[in-house]
C-alpha positions as CSV (number, residue, x, y, z in Angstrom):
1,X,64.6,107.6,55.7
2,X,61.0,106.7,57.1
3,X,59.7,109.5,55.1
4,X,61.6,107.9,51.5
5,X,60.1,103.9,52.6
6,X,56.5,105.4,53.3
7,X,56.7,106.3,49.8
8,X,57.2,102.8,48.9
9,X,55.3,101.2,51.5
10,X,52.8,103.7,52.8
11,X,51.4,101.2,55.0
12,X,54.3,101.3,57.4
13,X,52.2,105.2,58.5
14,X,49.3,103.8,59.5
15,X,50.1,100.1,60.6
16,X,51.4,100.6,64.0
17,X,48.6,102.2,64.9
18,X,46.7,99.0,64.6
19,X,45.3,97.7,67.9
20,X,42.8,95.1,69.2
21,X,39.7,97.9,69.0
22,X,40.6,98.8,64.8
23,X,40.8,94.7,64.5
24,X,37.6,94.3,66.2
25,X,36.1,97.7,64.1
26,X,37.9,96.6,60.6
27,X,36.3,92.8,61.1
28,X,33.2,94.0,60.8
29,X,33.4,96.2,58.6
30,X,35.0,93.4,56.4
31,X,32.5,91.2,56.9
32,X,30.1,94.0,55.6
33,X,32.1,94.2,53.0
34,X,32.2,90.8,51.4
35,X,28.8,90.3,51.8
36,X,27.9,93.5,49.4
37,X,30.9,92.2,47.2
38,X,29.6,88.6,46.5
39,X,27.0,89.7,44.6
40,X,28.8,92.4,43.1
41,X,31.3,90.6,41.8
42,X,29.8,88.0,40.0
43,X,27.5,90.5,38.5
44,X,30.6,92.1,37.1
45,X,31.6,89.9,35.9
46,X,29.4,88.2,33.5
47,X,29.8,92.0,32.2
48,X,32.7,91.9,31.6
49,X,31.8,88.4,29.3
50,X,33.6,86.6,31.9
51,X,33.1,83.5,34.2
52,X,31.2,84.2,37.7
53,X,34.1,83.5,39.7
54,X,36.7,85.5,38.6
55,X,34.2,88.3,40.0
56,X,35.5,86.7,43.0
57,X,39.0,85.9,42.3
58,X,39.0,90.1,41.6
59,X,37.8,90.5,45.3
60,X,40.5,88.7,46.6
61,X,43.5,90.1,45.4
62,X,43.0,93.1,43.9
63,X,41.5,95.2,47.2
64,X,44.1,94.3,49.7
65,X,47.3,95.6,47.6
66,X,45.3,98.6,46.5
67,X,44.3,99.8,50.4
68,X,48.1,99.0,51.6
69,X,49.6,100.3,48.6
70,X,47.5,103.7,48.1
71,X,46.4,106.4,50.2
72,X,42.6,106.0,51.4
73,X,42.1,104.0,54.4
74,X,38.4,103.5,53.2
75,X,38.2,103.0,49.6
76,X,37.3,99.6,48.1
77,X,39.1,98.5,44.8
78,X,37.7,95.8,43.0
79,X,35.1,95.1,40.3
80,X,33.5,98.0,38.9
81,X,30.5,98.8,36.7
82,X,31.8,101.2,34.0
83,X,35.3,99.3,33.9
84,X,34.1,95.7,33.7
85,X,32.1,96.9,30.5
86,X,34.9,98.8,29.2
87,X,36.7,95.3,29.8
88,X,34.0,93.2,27.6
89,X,34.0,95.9,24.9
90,X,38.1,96.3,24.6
91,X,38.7,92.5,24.9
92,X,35.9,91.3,22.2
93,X,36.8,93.3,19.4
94,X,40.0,91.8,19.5
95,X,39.0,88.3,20.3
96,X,35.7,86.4,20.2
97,X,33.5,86.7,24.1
98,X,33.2,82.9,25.5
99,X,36.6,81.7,24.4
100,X,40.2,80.3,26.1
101,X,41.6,83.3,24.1
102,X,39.0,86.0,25.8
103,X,40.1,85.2,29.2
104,X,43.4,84.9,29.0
105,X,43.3,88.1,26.9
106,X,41.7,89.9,29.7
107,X,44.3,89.2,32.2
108,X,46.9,90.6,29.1
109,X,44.6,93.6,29.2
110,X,44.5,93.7,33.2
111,X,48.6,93.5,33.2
112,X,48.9,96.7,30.6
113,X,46.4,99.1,32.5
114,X,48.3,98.2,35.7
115,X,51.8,98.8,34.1
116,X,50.8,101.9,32.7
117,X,48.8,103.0,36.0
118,X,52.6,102.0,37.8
119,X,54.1,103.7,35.2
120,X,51.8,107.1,35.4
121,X,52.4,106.6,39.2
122,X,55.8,106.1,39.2
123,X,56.2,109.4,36.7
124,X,54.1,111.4,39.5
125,X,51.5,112.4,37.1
126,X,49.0,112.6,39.8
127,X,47.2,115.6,37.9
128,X,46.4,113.7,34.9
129,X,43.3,112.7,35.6
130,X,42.3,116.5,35.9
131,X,42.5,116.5,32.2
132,X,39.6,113.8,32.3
133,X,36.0,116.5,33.3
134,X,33.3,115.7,35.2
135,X,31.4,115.8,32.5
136,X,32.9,113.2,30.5
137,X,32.7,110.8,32.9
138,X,29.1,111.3,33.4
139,X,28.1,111.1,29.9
140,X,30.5,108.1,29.6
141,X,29.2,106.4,33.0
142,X,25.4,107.2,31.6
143,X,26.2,106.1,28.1
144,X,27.8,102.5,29.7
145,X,25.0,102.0,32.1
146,X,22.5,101.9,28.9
147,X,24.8,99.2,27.5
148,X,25.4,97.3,30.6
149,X,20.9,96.9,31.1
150,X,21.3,96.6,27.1
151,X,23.2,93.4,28.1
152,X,21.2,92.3,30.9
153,X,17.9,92.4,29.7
154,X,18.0,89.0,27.8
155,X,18.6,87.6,31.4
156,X,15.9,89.5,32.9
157,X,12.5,87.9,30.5
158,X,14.7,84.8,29.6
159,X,16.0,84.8,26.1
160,X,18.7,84.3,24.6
161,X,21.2,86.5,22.4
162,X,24.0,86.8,20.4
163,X,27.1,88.1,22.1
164,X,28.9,91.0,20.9
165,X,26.2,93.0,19.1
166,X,26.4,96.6,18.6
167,X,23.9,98.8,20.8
168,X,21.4,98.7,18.1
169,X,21.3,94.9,16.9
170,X,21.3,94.0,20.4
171,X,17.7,96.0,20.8
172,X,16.4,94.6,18.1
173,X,17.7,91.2,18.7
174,X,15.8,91.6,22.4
175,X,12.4,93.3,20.5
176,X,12.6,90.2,18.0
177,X,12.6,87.6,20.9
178,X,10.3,89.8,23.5
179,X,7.4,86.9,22.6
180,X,9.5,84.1,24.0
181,X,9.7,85.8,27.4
182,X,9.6,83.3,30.1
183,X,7.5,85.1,32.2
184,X,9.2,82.8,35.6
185,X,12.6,84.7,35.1
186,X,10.6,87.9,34.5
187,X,9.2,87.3,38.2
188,X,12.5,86.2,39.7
189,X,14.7,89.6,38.8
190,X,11.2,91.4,40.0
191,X,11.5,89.9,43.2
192,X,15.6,90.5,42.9
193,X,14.6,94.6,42.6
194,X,11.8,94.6,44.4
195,X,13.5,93.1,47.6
196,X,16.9,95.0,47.3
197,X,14.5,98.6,46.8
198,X,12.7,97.7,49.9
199,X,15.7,97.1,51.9
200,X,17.7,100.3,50.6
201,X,14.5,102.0,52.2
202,X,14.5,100.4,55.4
203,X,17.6,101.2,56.0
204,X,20.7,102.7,53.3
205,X,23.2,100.3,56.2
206,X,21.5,97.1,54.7
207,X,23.2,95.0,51.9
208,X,20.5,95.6,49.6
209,X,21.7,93.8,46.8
210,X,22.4,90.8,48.9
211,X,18.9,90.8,50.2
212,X,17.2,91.4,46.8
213,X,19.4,87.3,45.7
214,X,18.5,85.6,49.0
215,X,14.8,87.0,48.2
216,X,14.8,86.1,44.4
217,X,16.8,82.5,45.4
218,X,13.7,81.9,48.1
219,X,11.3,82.9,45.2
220,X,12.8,80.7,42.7
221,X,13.1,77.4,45.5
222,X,9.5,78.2,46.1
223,X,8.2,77.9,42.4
224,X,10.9,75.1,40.9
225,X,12.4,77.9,38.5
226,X,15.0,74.5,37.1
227,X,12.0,73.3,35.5
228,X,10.5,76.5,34.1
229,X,13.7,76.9,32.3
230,X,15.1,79.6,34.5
231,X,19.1,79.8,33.9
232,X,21.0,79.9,36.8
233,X,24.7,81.0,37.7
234,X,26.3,77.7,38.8
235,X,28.7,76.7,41.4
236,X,32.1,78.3,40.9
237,X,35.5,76.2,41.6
238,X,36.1,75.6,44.5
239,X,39.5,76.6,46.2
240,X,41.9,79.2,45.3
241,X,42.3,80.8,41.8
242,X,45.1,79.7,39.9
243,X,48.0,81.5,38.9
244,X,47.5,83.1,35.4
245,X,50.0,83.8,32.9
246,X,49.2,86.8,30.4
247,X,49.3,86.7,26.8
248,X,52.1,88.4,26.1
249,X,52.3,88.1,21.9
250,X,53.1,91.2,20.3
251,X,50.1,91.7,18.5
252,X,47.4,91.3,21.0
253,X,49.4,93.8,23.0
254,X,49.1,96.4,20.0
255,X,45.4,95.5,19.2
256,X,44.9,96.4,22.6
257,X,46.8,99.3,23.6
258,X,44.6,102.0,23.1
259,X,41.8,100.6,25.0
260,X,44.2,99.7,27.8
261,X,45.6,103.1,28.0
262,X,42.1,104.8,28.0
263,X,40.8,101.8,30.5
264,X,44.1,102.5,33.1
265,X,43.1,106.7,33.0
266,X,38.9,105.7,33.4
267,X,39.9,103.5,36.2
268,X,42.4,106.1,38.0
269,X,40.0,108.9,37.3
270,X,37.2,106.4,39.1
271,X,39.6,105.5,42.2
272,X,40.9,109.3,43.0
273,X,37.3,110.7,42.5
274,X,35.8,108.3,44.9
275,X,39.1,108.7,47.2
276,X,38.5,112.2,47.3
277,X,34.8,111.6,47.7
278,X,35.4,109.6,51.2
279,X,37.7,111.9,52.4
280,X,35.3,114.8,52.7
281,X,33.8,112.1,54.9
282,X,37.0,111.0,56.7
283,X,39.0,114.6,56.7
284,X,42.2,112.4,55.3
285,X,44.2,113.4,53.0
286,X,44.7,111.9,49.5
287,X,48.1,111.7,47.6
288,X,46.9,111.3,43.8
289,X,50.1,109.9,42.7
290,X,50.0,107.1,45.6
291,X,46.7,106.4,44.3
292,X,47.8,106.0,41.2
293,X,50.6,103.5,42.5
294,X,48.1,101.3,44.5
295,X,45.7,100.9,41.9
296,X,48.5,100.1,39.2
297,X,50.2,97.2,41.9
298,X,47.3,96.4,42.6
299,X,46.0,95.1,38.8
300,X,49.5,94.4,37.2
301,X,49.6,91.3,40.6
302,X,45.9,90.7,39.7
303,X,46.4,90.0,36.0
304,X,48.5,86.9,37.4
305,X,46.0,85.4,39.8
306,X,43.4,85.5,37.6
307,X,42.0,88.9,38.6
308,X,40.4,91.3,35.5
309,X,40.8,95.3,35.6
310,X,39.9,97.0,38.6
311,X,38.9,100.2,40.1
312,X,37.6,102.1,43.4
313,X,33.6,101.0,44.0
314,X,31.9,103.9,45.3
315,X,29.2,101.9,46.3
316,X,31.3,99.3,48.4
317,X,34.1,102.3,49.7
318,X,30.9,103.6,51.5
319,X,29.7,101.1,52.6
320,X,33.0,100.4,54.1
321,X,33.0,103.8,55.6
322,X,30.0,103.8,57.0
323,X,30.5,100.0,58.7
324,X,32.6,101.7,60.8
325,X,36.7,100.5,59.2
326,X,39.5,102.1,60.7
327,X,42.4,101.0,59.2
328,X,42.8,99.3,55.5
329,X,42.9,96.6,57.3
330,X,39.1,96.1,56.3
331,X,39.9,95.3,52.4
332,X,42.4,92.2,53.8
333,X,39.6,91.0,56.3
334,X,36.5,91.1,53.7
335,X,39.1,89.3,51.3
336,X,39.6,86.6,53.6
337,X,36.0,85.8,54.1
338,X,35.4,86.0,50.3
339,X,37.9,83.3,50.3
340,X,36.6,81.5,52.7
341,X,33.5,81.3,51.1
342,X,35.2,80.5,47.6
343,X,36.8,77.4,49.8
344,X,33.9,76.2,52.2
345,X,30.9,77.7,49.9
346,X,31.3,77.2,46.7
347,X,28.2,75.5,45.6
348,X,26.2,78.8,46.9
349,X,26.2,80.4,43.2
350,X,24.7,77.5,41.7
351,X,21.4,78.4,43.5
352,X,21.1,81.7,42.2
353,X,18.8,82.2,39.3
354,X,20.7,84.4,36.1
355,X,17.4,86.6,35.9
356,X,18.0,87.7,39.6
357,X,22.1,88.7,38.5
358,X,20.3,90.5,35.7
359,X,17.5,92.5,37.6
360,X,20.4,93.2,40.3
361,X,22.7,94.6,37.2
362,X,19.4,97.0,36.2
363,X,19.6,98.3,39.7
364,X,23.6,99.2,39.3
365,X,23.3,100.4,36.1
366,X,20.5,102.7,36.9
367,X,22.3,103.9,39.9
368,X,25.4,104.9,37.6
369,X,23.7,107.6,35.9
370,X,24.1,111.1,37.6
371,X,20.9,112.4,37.3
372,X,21.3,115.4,39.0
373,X,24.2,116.9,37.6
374,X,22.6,115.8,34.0
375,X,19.7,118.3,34.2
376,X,22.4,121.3,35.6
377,X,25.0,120.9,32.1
378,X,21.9,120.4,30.3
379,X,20.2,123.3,32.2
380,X,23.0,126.3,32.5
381,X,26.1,124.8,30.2
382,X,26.1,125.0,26.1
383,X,29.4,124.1,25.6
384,X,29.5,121.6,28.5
385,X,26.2,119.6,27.2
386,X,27.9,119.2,24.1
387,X,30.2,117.5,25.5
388,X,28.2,115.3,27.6
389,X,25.8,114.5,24.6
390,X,28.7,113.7,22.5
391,X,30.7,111.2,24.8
392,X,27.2,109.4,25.4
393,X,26.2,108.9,22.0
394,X,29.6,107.7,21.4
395,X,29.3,105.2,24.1
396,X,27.0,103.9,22.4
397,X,27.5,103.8,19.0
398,X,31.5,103.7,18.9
399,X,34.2,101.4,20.3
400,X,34.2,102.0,24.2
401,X,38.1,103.3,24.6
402,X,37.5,105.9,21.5
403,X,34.5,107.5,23.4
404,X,36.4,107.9,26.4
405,X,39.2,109.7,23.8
406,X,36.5,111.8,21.9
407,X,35.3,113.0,25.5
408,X,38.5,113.9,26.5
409,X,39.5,116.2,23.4
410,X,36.3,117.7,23.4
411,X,36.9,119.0,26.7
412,X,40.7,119.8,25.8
413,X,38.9,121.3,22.7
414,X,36.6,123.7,25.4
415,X,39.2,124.6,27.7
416,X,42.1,125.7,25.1
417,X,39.1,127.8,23.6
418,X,38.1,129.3,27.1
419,X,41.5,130.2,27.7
420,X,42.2,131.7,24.3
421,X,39.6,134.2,24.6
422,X,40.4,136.0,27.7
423,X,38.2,138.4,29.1
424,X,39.6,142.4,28.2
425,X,37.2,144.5,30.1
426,X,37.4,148.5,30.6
427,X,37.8,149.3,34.1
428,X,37.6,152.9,35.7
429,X,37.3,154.2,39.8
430,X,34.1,153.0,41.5
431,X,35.9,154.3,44.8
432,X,38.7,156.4,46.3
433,X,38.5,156.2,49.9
434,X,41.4,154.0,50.6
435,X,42.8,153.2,47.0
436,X,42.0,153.9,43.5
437,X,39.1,150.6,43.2
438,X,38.8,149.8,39.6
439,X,35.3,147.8,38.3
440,X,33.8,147.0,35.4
441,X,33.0,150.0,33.7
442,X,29.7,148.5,31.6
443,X,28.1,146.7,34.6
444,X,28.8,149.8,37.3
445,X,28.1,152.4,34.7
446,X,31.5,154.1,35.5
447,X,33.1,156.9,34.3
448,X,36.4,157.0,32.7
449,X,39.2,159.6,32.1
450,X,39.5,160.4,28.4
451,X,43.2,160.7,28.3
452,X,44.0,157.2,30.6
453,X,42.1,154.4,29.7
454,X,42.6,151.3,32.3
455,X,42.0,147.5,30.7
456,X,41.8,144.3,32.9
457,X,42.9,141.7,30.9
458,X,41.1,138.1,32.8
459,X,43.5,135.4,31.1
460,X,47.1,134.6,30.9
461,X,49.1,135.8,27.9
462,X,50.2,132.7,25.5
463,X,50.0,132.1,21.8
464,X,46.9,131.1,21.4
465,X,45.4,134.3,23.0
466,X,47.3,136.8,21.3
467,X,45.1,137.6,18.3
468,X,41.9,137.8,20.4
469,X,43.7,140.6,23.0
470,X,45.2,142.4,20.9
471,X,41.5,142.4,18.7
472,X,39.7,143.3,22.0
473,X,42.8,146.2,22.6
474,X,42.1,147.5,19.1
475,X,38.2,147.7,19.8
476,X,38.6,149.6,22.7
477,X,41.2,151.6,21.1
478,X,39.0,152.8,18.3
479,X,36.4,153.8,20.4
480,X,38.8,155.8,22.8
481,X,40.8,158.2,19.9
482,X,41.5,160.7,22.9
483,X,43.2,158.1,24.6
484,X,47.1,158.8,25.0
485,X,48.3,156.0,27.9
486,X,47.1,152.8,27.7
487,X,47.3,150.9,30.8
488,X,46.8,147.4,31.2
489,X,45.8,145.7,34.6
490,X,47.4,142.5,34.9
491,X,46.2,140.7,38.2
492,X,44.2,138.1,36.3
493,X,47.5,137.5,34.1
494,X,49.2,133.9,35.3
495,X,52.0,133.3,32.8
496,X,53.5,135.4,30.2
497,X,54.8,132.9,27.1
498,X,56.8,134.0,24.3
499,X,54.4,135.1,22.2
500,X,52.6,137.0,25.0
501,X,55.9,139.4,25.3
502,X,56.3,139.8,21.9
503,X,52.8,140.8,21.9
504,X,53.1,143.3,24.6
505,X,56.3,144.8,23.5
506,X,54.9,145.4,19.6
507,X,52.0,146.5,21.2
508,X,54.5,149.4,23.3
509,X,55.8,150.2,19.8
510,X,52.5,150.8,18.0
511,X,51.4,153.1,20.7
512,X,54.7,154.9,21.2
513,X,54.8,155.6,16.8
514,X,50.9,157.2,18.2
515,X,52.1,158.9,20.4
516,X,50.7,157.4,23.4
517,X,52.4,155.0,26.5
518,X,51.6,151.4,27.8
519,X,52.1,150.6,31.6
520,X,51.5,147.4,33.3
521,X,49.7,147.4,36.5
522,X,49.7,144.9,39.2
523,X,51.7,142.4,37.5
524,X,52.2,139.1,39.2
525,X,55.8,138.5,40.3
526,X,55.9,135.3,38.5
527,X,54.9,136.5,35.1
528,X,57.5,140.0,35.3
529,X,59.9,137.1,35.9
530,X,58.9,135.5,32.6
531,X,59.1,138.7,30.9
532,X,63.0,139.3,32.6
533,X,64.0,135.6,31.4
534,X,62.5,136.7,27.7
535,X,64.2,139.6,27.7
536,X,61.4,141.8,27.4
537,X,61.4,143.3,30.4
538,X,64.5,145.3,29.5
539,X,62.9,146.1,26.5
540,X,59.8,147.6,27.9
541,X,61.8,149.8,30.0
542,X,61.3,149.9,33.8
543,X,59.1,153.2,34.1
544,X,56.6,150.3,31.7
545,X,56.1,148.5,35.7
546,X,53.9,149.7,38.3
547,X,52.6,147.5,42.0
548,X,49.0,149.7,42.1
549,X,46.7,151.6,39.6
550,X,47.6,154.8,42.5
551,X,51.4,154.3,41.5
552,X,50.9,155.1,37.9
553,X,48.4,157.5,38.5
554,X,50.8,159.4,40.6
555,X,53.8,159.5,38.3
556,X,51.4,160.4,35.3
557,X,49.5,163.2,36.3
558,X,52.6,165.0,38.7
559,X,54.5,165.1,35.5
560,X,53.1,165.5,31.8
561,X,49.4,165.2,32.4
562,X,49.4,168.2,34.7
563,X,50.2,170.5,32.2
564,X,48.6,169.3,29.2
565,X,45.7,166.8,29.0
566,X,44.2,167.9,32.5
567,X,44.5,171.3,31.9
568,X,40.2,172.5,31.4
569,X,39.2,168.7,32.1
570,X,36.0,168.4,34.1
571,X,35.6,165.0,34.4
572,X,38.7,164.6,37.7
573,X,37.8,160.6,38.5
574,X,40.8,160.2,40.2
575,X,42.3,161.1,43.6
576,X,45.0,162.3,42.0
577,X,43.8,164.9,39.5
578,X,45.0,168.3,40.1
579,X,42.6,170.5,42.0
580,X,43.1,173.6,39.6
581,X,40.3,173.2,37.0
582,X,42.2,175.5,35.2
């Protein structure tokens, strides 16, 4: 029974082990926390072409129901980086940035990526996101980080620019007014990056981000930045957000389907990664699916109180970490004092200058792009930098959602053409002492016996590998006329498919019309019972099955290889040959 609710309401594990010293622990750590969210969030927001507050509305919410809903009792959900511009690019090719329409069509989007997250969830689909590489999300991450400083830099010297311009108009749009640069709001987001740097330096504990707006708000005070025409934020409502109700018209729910769908697998493939990323920290355990769940509750609520798309914030899930939280009970504590400061402190925002949200977005944005594992794929991996180039020039160039899609087939793409080219590879004794030890024959310059030719096939059998075995087979038959039993060594062999049998069992026939045998060695239990449920395995004939290379070798050579093929044969490679030379 407990075991069924916790399935439904995971915390019911973890909160009775909630006590006075976790409060005191998760307190601070909240506290941490919604002082590295605040200027988070509203920089996220105005990403996502929305309002500064509902950056904060999105820190409210969405968190809490994520921790006590999923399975990390240190990730963060909330704004993100890669997601809030996937937001701004979904939304505004349906409906025109700075509009009524645009925000209530974001919480519409919000409400679909969390249904479908639920609904992926729900389905236990956990292994989904496997599906999704590395590699596309780093040339997708990379590819949005360019478009998110794209988007800033008009904040950063001053000037201002058309919303929703493609990559390249937006560039020249920001050459075209580079000579009106107000050099005052050039200074301020200096003093922004400067100042968080510095205190990232000092110490990685700091809220660096916070420190780089109380620095650039000082600098601004100091200089009368209102008077220089320096834009700034402005003083979000005060008080609690207000229920939302999502547009729920057929037609804005198709125009924005496929960016919702690739939007809800981006931001589950963001939340288990960084999950699984704290955990190595932590030693818990994840449950992918539960994930999945917490992060789908956790958006389809937020889309009503005025919450856009969320995901995990690696950023903020360390911090939280690292500040010391015990229990999820951090998220609900740093979403109170965000509230509180949404009820008491409202008028905070409308002292912060826009260049220093801008120069603080150049920081995020620089910080998404994964330098180091960039230079390995381009380094070491053909087929992998293609990828990686592709899905980052497509970020920038094509509709958001699509260049998540292209990424993903390309990688579908690679993998169905890894797997359809298994490895065949010739394979003869490199030792006898205990057993009959078969390597590669090419890289250990092996022998092999003329009449029994051994072949390790790396790959499972299926129909898209067929043709390329049974070419590799025919190469090594060719060179090997001599050869009269073929035998194939199947430990790299995970599943047998239709196709695969019917290949094996032709493959039997051509050989026996020869005059020659097949055998399968080492054949995983699971794939002989593939072959029995195909009917194969009848046909193959049990004497077809053997557990070791020494098994076959036994039965061979004690009963027609004796007395014909090793009769005069010098070569003797294995244990088994008969010690008459004849």
């Amino acid at each position: 029974m407990l075991n069924a609710l916790s399935k439904l309401f995971p915390f019911i594990l973890w909160l009775p082990r909630v006590n006075g010293s976790t409060l005191l622990s998760d307190l601070m750590a909240g506290l941490t926390g919604a002082i590295v969210v605040l200027p988070q969030g509203i920089a996220y927001a105005l990403i996502a072409g929305l309002p500064a507050q509902y950056g904060l509305y999105t820190a409210i919410v969405v968190p809490v129901l994520a921790s006590f809903f999923g399975s990390s009792k240190h990730m963060i959900t909330g704004p993100a980086a890669a997601i809030s511009i996937v937001v701004m690019g979904v939304v505004s090719n349906v409906v025109s940035p700075g509009t009524p329409e645009f925000i209530s069509s974001v919480f519409t989007l919000t409400l679909m990526v969390g249904l479908i997250q639920l609904a992926l969830g729900m389905a236990r689909m956990g292994g989904l996101v496997n599906f999704i590489s590395h590699t596309v999300v780093i040339g997708f991450t990379s590819g949005a980080a360019l478009l998110i400083a794209t988007s800033q830099l008009p904040h950063v010297i001053g000037v201002h620019s058309g919303r929703n311009q493609g990559f390249v108009d937006s560039w020249a749009a920001l050459l075209d007014k580079l000579p009106e640069t107000n050099y005052w709001s050039l200074l301020i987001a200096l003093t922004a990056i400067t100042a968080s740097l510095i205190s990232k330096r000092i110490s990685s504990k700091l809220p660096a981000m916070f420190i780089g707006m109380l620095a650039a708000m000082l600098v601004a005070w100091l200089v009368d930045a209102g008077d220089k025409g320096v834009s700034f934020v402005g003083a979000v409502p005060a008080g609690l957000p207000e229920l939302t109700v999502p547009n729920l018209s057929f037609g804005l729910i198709s125009d924005l389907f496929p960016g919702a769908f690739a939007l809800a697998i981006l931001g589950l493939v963001e939340a288990v990664s960084i999950a699984r990323a704290i955990s190595l920290k932590s030693g818990q355990r994840i449950v992918g699916n539960q994930e999945f769940i917490g992060q789908g509750l956790a958006n389809t609520v937020g889309s009503f109180c005025a919450s856009f798309a969320s995901s995990g914030s690696f950023t903020r899930s360390g911090v939280n970490f690292d500040a010391g939280a015990k229990t999820p009970v951090a998220a609900l504590f740093a979403s109170v004092f965000v509230l509180l400061i949404l009820l008491f402190l409202p008028e905070m925002t409308a002292y912060l200058p826009l260049p220093a949200m801008g120069g603080a977005v150049l920081l995020i944005a620089w910080n998404l792009i994964d330098y180091h594992h960039i230079k390995t794929i381009l380094r070491f991996n053909r087929s992998e930098t293609i990828v990686l180039l592709t899905t980052f020039i497509a970020t920038l160039f094509v509709q958001l959602e699509f260049a998540i899609y292209l990424g993903v087939i390309l990688s579908i793409i690679g993998y169905l053409k890894r797997t359809s080219k298994p490895r065949v590879i010739a394979v003869a004794p490199r030792s006898l002492e205990a057993s009959t030890d078969l390597r590669n024959v090419e890289r250990f310059h092996l022998t092999q016996c003329p009449a029994i030719r051994f072949l390790r096939i790396d790959g499972s059998l299926f129909f898209g590998a067929v043709d390329n075995i049974l070419d590799e087979i025919e190469k090594f038959r060719t060179s090997a006329p001599e050869c009269t039993h073929l035998a194939l060594c199947c430990s790299g062999v995970n599943f047998i498919d239709l196709s695969g049998a019917q290949m094996l069992l032709d493959l039997k026939r051509r050989l026996q019309e020869q005059g020659g045998r097949l055998s399968l060695v080492q054949l995983k239990n699971t794939a002989f019972d593939e072959l029995v449920s195909s009917g194969v395995a009848g046909m193959l004939e049990t004497d077809s099955f053997y557990q070791t290379p020494d098994d076959l070798l036994a039965a061979l050579i004690d009963s027609e290889f004796k007395s014909m093929q090793c009769t005069g044969c010098a070569i003797r490679i294995f244990k088994q040959c008969p010690k008459d030379r004849g």
